[in-house]
N, C-alpha and C positions, 0 to 999 in steps of 0.2 A: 735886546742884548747889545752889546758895548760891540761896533764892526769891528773896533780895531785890536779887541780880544778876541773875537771869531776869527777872525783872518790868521789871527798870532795861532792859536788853537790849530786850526787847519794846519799851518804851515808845519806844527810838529806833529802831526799827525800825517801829513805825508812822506816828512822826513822818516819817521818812524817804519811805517809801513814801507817807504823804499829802502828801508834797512833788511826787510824781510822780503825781499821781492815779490811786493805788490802793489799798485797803482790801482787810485779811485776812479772808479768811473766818472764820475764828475769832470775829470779832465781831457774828456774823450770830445776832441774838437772838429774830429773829420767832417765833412760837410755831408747831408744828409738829402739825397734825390731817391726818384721815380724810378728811374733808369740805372743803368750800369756803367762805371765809369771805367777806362782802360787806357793803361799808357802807349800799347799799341798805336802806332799811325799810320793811314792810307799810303802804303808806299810803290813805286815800281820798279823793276829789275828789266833793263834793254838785253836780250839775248844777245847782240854781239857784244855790251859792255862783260859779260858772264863768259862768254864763250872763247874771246879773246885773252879772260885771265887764265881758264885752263889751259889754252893749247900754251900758252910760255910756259904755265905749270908743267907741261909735259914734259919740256924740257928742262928744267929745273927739281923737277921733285921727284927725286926715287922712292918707288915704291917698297926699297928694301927698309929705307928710313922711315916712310910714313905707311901707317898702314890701309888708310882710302887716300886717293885726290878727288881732293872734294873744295868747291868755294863753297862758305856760305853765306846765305843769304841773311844778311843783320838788321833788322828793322832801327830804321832812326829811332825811335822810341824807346828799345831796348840794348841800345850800342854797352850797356853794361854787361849785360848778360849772353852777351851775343848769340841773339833766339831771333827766329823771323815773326813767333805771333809768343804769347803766355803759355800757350799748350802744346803749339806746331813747331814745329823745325823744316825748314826746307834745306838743300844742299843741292848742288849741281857733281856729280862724278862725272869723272875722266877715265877712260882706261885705255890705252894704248895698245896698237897691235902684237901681239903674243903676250900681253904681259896678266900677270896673275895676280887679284887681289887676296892674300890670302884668309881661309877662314876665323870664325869667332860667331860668338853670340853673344847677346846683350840681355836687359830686362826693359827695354823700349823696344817697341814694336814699329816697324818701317816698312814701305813699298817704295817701290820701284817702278818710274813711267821712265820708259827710253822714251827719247828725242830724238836718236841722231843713230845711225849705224844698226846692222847686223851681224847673224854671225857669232858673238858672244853669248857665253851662259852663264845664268847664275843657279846653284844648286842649293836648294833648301831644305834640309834633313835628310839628306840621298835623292832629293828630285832635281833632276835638271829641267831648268827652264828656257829654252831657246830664246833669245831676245831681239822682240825685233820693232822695229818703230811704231809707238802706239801700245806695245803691249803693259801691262801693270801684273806685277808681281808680288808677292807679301812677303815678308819674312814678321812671322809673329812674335812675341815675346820669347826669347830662348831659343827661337830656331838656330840651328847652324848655318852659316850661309858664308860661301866662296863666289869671287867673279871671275867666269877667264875668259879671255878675250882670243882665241886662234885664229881672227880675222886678218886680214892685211889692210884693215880701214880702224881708227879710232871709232870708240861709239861710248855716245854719253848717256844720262839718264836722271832722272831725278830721284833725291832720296828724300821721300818724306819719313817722319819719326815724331814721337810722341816724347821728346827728350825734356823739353821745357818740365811737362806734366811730372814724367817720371823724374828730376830732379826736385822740385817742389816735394814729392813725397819721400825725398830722400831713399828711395827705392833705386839708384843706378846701381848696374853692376855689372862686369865683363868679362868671358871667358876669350883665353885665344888654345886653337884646336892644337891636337897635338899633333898632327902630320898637317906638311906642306898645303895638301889638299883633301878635299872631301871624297869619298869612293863614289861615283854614281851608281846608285840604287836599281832606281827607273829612270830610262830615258826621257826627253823631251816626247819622243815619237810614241813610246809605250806609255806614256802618261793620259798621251794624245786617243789611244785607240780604247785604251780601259777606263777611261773616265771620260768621255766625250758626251753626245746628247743623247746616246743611248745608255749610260753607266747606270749599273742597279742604286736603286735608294738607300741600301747603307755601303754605299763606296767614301773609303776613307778621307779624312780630312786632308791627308796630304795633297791628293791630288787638286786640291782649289786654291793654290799659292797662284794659279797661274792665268790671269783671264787675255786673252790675245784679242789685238785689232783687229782681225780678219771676223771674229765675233761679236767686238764690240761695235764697230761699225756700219755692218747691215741691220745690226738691232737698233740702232741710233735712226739709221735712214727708214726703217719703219716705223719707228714713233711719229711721222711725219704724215705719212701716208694711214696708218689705221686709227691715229688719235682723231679727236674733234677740231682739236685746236693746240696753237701752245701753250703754257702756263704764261701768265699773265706774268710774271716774275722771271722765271726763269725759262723761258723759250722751251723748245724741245729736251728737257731731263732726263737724262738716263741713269740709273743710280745704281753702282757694282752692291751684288748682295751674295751674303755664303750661303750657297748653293743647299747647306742642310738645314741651318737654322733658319736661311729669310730675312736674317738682320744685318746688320752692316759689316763692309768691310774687315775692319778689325773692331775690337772693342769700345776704342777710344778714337777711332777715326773712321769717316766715312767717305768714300772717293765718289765722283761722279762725273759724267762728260753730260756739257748740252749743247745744242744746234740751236743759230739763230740765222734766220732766212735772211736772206738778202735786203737789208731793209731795214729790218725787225729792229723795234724797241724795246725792250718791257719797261713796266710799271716800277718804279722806285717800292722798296721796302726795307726792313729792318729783326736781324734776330738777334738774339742772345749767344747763339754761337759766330767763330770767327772763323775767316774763308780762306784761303790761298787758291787762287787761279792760276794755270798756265796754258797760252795761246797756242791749241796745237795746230788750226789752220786758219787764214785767213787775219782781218785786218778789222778795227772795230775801236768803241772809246765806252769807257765806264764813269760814273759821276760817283764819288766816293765822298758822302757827305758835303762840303761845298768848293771840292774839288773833283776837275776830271782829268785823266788818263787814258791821252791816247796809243792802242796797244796795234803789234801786227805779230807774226809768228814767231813763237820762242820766250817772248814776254813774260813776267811774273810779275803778277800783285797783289796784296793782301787788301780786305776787307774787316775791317778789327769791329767788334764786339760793338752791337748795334746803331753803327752807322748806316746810317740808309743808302743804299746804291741802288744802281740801273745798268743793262748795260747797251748797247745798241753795234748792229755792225753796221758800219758804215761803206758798204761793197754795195754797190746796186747787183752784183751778176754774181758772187760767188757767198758759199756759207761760212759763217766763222763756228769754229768749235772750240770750246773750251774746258780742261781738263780742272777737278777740283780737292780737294781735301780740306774735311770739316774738321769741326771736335763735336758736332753735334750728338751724337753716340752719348759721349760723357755728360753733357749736358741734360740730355733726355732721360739717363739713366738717376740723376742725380734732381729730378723734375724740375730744373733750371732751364728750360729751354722756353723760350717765347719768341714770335714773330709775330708782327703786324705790318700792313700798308703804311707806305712812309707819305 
């Protein structure tokens, strides 16, 4: 056949079809790999660059005008969309002594690791949750949730959130409450005594918005002692799980701290889900595909979508611990999830 009637042919036949909003596959030129590609890049956050923009914020940004103080964290990769991974959202909050974040809920689901300060609470469908350095907190999909701060010290925290995802499914959506503040229900303290290590097996899901450092950390320091060894990958893992179901976190997010001994290397690897790290103790360097990042406490940085990393602390005498949130959850759920040795 004549190419240059084929070609003529073709050409009104796409014209056509782009009259009717459709396109040939034939024109479908993405390039085609093994692996997964992500705009995502290895980036990192210096806690004092982060922590020096909120304290001016503090002074600068009323809370009566904005309804969180919050930086976020915007991954070079995504400076369009200003997300820190595809799926994750990180943000640093600020809250100032006496002052009140007032209530709302959303259809993204977020937790809450403090950093910095006590003293403050955050109440999540009538639970309050005392806040104190180290602890993580949930707010699930639709919770209600207020911040007050009655301390005489600021105290920060991080907010992670599933916004990227939930805007992708064109799923956002936001209530604000109708009074100033939320009633407390159950306290920090009665939350503490009716749902503790003795709580019956069907004790309500309310009570597990709230895992505290005084728990998390002795269970972290015996992973050390009753395990064999560490994970080859990820040193000492410890992984938050809902107390009734055994699966993760929140639906779409899974949080985790791990201990790496004084020393300690792991083994380079690579998954299909992307990371967000934050340096809650200690001093250390990661290799982020064929870049590395050296971190010390307060730090943030992401691991985007299988890039193979490692990470090492670099302290002969002290341990570094590191706080996480995955999208692994969504991944697994959707049998998208792979990891292998890098």
């Amino acid at each position: 056949m004549n190419e240059t009637l084929t070609a003529d042919r073709l050409e009104l036949l796409d014209q056509d079809m782009a009259a009717k909003q459709l396109m040939g596959f034939w024109h479908w030129n993405d390039p085609v790999q093994p692996y997964p590609i992500t705009a995502v890049v290895p980036h990192l956050w210096r806690w004092n660059d982060v922590y020096q923009s909120l304290v001016r914020a503090g002074e600068l940004v009323d809370l009566e005008r904005a309804a969180r103080r919050v930086a976020l964290l915007v991954n070079p990769g995504l400076a369009d969309r200003k997300c820190t991974t595809q799926t994750l959202h990180l943000s640093v909050q600020y809250l100032k002594p006496h002052e009140h974040a007032r209530p709302h809920r959303h259809t993204m689901a977020a937790l809450r690791f403090v950093v910095q300060g006590h003293g403050a609470y955050t109440t999540v469908n009538g639970q309050q949750c005392l806040m104190d350095e180290g602890d993580l907190i949930l707010t699930p999909q639709l919770s209600w949730h207020d911040h007050v701060n009655e301390s005489d010290q600021p105290i920060v925290w991080l907010d992670g959130l599933d916004l990227p995802l939930v805007l992708a499914l064109q799923q956002f959506a936001q209530d604000g409450y109708t009074a100033e503040r939320q009633p407390i229900q159950v306290t920090s303290d009665q939350a503490g005594r009716l749902f503790g290590p003795a709580r019956p097996p069907a004790a309500p899901p309310a009570a597990f918005y709230h895992y505290k450092w005084r728990d998390t950390y002795p269970a972290l320091q015996a992973l050390t002692r009753l395990t064999s060894g560490p994970d080859r990958f990820d040193g000492y893992l410890l992984e938050f799980r809902h107390p009734t179901t055994g699966g993760p976190t929140l639906p779409s997010i899974q949080c985790a701290v791990q201990l790496l001994q004084p020393g300690q290397e792991t083994a380079a690897h690579r998954h299909t889900s992307t990371a967000i790290y934050h340096v809650v103790r200690g001093s250390g360097s990661s290799v982020i595909g064929d870049q590395r990042f050296d971190w010390s406490q307060g730090d943030i940085f992401v691991v985007p979508v299988w890039y193979a990393h490692q990470h090492a602390n670099t302290s002969a005498s002290e341990a570094a611990i590191l706080f996480s949130m995955t999208d692994a959850p969504l991944l697994q759920y959707l049998d998208l999830y792979r990891e292998e040795a890098a």
